[in-house]
C-alpha positions as CSV (number, residue, x, y, z in Angstrom):
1,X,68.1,106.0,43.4
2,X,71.5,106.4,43.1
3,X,71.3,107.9,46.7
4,X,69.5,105.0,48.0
5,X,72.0,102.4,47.0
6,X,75.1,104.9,48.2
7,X,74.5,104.8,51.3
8,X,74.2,101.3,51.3
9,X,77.6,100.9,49.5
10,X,78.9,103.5,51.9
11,X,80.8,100.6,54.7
12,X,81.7,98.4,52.2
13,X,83.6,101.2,50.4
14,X,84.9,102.6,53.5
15,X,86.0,99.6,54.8
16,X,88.1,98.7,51.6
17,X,90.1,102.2,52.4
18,X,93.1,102.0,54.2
19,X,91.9,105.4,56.1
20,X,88.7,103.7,57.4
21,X,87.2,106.1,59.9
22,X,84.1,104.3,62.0
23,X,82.6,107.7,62.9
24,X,82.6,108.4,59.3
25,X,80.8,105.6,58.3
26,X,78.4,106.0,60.9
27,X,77.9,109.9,59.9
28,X,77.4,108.9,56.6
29,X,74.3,106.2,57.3
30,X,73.2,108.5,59.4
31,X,73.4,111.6,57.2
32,X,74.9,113.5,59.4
33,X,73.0,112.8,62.5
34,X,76.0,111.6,64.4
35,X,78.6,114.2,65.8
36,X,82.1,113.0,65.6
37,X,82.9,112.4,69.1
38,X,86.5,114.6,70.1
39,X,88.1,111.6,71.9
40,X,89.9,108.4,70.4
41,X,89.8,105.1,72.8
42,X,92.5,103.3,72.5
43,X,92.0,100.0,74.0
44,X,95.3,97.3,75.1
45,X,95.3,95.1,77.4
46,X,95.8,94.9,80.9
47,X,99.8,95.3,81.5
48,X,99.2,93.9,85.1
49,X,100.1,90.0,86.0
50,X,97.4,88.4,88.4
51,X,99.5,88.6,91.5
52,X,100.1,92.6,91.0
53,X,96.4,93.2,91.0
54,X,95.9,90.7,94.1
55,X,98.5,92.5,95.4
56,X,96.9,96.0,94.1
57,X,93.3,94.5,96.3
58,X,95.4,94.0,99.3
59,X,96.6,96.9,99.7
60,X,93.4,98.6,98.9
61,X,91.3,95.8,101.2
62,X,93.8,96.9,103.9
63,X,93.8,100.7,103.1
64,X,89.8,100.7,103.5
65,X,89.8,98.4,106.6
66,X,92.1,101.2,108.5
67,X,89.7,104.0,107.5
68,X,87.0,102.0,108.7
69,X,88.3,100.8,112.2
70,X,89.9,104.8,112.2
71,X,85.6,105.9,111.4
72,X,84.1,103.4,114.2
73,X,86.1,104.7,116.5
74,X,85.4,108.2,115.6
75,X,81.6,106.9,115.9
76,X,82.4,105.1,119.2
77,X,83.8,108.8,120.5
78,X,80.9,110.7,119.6
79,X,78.5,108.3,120.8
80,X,80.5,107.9,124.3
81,X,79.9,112.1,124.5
82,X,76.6,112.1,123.8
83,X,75.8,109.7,126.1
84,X,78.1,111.5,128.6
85,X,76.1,114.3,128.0
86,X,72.6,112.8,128.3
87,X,73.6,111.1,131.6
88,X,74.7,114.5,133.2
89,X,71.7,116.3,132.0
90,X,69.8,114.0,133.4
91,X,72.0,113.6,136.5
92,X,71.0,118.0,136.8
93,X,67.7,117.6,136.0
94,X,67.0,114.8,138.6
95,X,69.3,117.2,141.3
96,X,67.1,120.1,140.2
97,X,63.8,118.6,141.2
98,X,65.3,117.3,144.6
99,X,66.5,120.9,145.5
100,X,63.0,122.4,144.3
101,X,61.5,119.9,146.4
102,X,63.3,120.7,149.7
């Protein structure tokens, strides 16, 4: 019984510590099932004002738009050779039947 009702007691004892450790708590209303994790989040807040991280977007806004004007014309290349090729293969192919014809 005594087990039963220490478990229970466990948060409220560990809470009134000054050394409260969640993951113990949790281990211990868990028995054991949780594995204390071998990171520590700590959380602050956000050191950046609003006009640094619309500044931040612009630059990154700006960053992507280059790489994508840089990749359709990269596209716009390729497409222009394979076309280019197409048309002269079909340019040979339509001087081939002529000559086999004559």
């Amino acid at each position: 019984m005594t087990r039963r009702y220490g478990g229970a007691l466990l948060p409220f004892v560990a809470m009134s510590s000054s050394k409260f450790a969640l993951n113990s708590a949790v281990t211990g209303l868990n028995r054991g099932a949780v594995v204390p994790s071998a990171y520590i989040l700590n959380l602050q807040p956000p050191a950046n004002t609003d006009n640094e991280a619309e500044a931040s977007l612009d630059a990154i806004l700006k960053a992507e738009d280059e790489r994508r004007q840089v990749s359709d014309s990269e596209f716009e290349a390729a497409k222009q050779r394979m076309i280019s090729a197409e048309k002269q293969w079909i340019h040979e192919t339509v001087q081939r039947a002529f000559v086999a014809r004559a």
